[in-house]
N, C-alpha and C positions, 0 to 999 in steps of 0.2 A: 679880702675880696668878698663880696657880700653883696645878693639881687638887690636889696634896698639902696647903695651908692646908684645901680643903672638906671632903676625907677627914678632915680632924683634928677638924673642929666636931661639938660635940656631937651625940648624936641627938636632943635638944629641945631647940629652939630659940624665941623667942620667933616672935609671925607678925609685928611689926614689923624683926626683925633678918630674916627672910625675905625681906620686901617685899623690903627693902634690897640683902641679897646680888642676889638676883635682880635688879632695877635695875641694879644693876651689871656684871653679867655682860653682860649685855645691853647697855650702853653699851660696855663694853670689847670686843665684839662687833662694836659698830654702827661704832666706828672701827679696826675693824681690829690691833686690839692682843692677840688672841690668834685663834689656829683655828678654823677649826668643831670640828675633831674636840676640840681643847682645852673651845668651846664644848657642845657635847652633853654630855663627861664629867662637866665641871662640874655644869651642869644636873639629871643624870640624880643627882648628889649634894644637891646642893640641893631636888629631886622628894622624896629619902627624908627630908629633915628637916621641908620643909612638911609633909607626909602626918601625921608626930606633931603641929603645930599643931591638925589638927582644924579648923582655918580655910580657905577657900579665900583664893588670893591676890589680892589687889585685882583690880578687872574693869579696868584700865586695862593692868596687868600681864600678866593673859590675854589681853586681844585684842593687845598686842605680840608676846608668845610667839608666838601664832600668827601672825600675821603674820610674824615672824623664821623 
């Protein structure tokens, strides 16, 4: 996992390919397999492809995020 693959994904993405990214980060997170700082940039790439969705991300997703 690597910020340069999110920079590459398109700017519309589907909001189940979202869900998913995100899940993931966030696992990859929860065990310590990348940064925070790797974490946030990610994130803060993943923020601008949900926002084209039009969808908010699942309410499971969001009380995680926060919580993380």
């Amino acid at each position: 996992m690597n910020l340069e693959f999110y920079k590459k994904l398109p700017d519309r993405i589907s909001s189940e390919d979202c869900n998913s990214y995100f899940k993931e980060v966030m696992l990859y997170f929860q065990n310590e397999k990348i940064t925070k700082q790797e974490f946030l940039e990610i994130i803060l790439e993943l923020t601008d492809r949900q926002i084209m969705t039009y969808c908010l991300l699942k309410k499971d997703l969001r009380d995680e995020l926060d919580r993380i």
